[in-house]
N, C-alpha and C positions, 0 to 999 in steps of 0.2 A: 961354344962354337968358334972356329976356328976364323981369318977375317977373309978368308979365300971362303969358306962355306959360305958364311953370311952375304958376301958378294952373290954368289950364287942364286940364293936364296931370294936375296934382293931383286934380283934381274929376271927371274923366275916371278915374281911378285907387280914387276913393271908388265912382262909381259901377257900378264891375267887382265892385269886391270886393261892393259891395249885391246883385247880380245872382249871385252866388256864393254867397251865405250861406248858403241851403237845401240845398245841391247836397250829394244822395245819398253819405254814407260809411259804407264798410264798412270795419273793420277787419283786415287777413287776415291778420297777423303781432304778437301784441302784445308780444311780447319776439324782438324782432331785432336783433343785436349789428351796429350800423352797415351796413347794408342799404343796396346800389348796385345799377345798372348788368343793371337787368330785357331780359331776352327774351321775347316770344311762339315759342314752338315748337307748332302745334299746339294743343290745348286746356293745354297745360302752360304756365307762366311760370316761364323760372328766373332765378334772381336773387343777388349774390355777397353774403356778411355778411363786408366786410371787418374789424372786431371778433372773428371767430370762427372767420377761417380753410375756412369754408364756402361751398358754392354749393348751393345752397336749389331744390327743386322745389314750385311751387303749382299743387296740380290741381285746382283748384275748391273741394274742403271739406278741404283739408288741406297743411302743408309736411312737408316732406321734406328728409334731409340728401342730396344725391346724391354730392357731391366734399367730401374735405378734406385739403389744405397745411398742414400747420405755417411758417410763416414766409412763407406766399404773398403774406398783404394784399391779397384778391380784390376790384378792384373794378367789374366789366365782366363781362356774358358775353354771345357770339355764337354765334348758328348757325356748324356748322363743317360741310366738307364728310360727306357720309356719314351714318352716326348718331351724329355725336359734334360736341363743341360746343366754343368757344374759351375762356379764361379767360384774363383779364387779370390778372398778380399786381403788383400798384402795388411790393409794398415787394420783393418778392424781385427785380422787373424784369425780367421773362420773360412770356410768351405760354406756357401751358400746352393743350394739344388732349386733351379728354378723351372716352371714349365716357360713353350714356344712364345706364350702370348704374356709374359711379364710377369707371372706371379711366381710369387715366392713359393715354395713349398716345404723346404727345409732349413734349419741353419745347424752346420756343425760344429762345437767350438773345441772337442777336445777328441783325442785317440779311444778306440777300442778297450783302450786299459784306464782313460779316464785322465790322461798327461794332453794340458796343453800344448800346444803346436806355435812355430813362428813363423813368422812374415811369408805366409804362402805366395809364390812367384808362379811356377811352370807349370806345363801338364802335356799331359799324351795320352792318349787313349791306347789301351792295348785290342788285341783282337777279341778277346775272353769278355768285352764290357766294364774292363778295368779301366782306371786311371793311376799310372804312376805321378806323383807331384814335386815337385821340390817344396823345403821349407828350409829359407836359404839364412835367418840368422842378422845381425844385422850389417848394414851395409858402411863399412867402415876399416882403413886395411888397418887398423889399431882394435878390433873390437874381437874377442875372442871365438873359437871358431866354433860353430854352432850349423852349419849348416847339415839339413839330411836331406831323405826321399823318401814320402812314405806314400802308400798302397791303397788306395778309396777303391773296393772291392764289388762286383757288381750287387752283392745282398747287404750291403753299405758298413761291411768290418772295413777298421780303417786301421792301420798296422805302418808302423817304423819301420825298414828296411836297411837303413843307412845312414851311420854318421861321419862325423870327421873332416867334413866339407869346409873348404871355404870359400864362403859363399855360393854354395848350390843353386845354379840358375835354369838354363833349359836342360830341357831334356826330351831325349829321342829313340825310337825302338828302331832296329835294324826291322829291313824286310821280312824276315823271320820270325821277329819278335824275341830271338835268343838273346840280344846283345841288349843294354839300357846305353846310352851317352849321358852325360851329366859335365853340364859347364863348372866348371868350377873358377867361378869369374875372377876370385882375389887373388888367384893364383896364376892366371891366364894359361891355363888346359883344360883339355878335355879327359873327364873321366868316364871308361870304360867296365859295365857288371857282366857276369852271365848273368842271365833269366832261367830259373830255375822252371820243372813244368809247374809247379805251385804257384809262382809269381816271385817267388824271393831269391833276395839278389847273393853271388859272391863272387870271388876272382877279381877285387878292385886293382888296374892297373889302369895307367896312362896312356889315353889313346892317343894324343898329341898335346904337343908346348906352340902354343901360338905364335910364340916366337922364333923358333925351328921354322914357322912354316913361312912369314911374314914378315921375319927378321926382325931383330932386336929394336925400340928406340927409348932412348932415354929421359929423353923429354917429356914422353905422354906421361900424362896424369893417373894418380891411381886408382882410377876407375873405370877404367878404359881396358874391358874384358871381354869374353866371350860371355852373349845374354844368352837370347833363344835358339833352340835347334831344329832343325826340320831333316827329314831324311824321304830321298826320292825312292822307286822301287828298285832301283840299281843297288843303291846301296850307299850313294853319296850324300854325303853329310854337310849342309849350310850352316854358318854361322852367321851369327847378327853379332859385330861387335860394336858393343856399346862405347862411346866417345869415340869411336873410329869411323862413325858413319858410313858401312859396308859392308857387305853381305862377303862372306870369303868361305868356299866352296871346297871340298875334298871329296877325293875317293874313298873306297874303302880299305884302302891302302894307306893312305892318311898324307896324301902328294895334295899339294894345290893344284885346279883345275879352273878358278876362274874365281873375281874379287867383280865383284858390280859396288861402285860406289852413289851415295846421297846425298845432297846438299846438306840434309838436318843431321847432325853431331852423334846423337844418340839413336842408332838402330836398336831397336828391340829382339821382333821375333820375324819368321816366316812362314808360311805352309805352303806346300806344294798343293795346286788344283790343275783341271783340264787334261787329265791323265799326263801330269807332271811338265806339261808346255807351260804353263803359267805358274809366277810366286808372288803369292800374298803377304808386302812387308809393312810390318809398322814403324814409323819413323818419326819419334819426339822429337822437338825443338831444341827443352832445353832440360838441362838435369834440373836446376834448384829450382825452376817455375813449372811443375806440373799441369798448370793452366793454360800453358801459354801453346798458341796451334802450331801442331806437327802435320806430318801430311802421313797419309794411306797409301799405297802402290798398288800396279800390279804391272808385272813385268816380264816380258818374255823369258825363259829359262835360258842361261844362254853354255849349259852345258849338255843339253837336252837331246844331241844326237847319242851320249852314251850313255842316256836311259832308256830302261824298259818302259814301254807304252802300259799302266795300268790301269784305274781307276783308284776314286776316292773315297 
C-alpha cells in the first residue's frame, strides 16, 4: 500500500471510530471470566466463559450459569438440533451437545471418518440446522499451519471441509447462506468459500487484509487479529479484533463503515439481536489470565440505518 493510500485509509478509520463514539452501551456481564462465542436462541443469548468452564444464559435482565466442564475451555455455542444446543470445548477438543436445562447429552471427540480434531473455536449455524466450526490449530505465529472448518450436520455426520488456515477463527454465513467468512487471525484477513447446496465449500479467496482496511501498524503484537464474525441481514460483516479491542464493521463490499471501540484489549465475538438494532459482544480482559473479569455488552448498532429490518 502505497503511503498516500494508507493515509487515506487512516483517515477513513478516525472517521469510523468519530461516528462510533456516542454509540449506545450497556453493560450486561461485569465480571465474565473470558466470555466467547454468543448465540441468539430466542429472546435468550447464550454465551461460553472460557476462564470459567461455563456457558452463560442472558435473558434480558439477568445471566445464568446453564452448563459447566471442568477442563472444557468453552469457547463457542450453537444452536443444536432439538432443545439442546452445541458447545465448543477449545482446550479439552471436543464438541459437546447439551440440553436448555444443563445436561449433557453428547460428547464428540472425533470426525465422521474417525480423525481427531483441534482446538474448536467458532461456529454458526446455517439455515439447513447445520453448524459450520472452525478448528483453528494452535495459537502461535511460529506453530505450523493447521487450521480448518468442518461441518456438524443436522443427523450429527461431522465432515472436514477446509484446510490450510492460519488460524481459523470466526466465522460467518452471508444472508443467503452462499457465502462462508472465515477469520483467518495469524494472518490478519478474512477468508471467503462458496457454499455449495450440499454444504461444501470451494472458491477460497480473500475477502479482505485488515490492514487495507484499518491500516498498517507495526508495533502491534502478533496476536492482534481478526477473532469472531457476525453478519447483519444487509450483508455487513463485524469484526471482533482481538488485542485491538474493537468491533470494525464492513459492507459487502469490503469498505469500512464503522469501528466501535472497548476499554478490554481483547474482543472476541458478536451477534446481531433485535432485528439487527442491537450487538451482543464479548469482551476479555486479558490474553495470558483467562480468569481474570472481562465485561459482556450490548450496544446499539451504530451502522443500522443500512440494514434490512429482520429477525433472529
Amino acid at each position: 500500500m502505497s503511503s498516500k493510500a494508507a493515509l487515506v485509509v487512516a483517515l477513513v478509520a478516525l472517521a469510523a471510530v468519530a461516528q462510533a463514539a456516542t454509540t449506545e452501551r450497556t453493560v450486561v456481564n461485569p465480571k465474565s471470566q473470558y466470555p466467547e462465542g454468543p448465540v441468539v436462541d430466542g429472546r435468550d443469548v447464550y454465551y461460553a466463559e472460557m476462564g470459567s468452564d461455563h456457558v452463560m444464559r442472558w435473558d434480558g435482565a439477568a445471566n445464568h450459569i446453564v452448563w459447566s466442564r471442568p477442563g472444557c475451555g468453552p469457547t463457542s455455542v450453537a444452536r443444536g438440533t432439538g432443545d439442546t444446543l452445541v458447545v465448543l470445548c477449545d482446550i479439552e477438543q471436543v464438541l459437546v451437545r447439551i440440553d436448555k436445562q444443563g445436561k449433557t447429552v453428547a460428547v464428540i471427540d472425533k470426525d465422521s471418518y474417525g480423525q481427531p480434531f483441534l482446538t474448536p473455536n467458532a461456529s454458526i449455524n446455517d439455515a439447513k440446522g447445520g453448524i459450520y466450526w472452525s478448528a483453528s490449530g494452535v495459537f502461535s505465529p511460529t506453530a505450523p499451519v493447521q487450521g480448518g472448518v468442518l461441518y456438524l450436520a443436522p443427523d450429527g455426520k461431522l465432515t472436514r471441509l477446509a484446510d490450510g488456515i492460519h488460524y481459523s477463527n470466526g466465522v460467518a454465513l452471508s444472508p443467503d447462506g452462499k457465502l462462508l467468512y472465515v477469520s483467518e487471525h495469524l494472518s490478519r484477513r478474512i477468508l471467503l468459500y462458496d457454499v455449495a447446496p450440499d454444504g461444501s465449500l470451494s472458491g477460497t479467496r480473500v475477502f479482505l487484509r485488515l490492514d487495507d482496511v484499518v491500516g498498517a501498524d507495526t508495533k502491534r503484537g502478533w496476536e492482534v487479529g481478526p477473532d469472531g464474525l457476525a453478519m447483519d441481514h444487509a450483508g455487513n460483516l463485524y469484526i471482533a479484533e482481538y488485542g485491538g479491542g474493537r468491533l470494525i464493521v464492513v459492507g459487502p463490499d469490503a469498505r469500512l463503515k464503522a469501528i466501535v471501540g472497548f476499554p478490554e484489549q481483547f474482543t472476541t465475538a458478536a451477534t446481531l439481536m433485535d432485528g439487527d438494532r442491537k450487538i451482543f459482544v464479548t469482551a476479555p480482559a486479558s490474553f495470558e489470565d483467562p480468569q481474570a473479569y472481562g465485561k459482556v455488552y450490548l450496544i446499539a448498532n451504530p451502522v443500522f440505518g443500512s440494514v434490512t429490518v429482520g429477525r433472529n
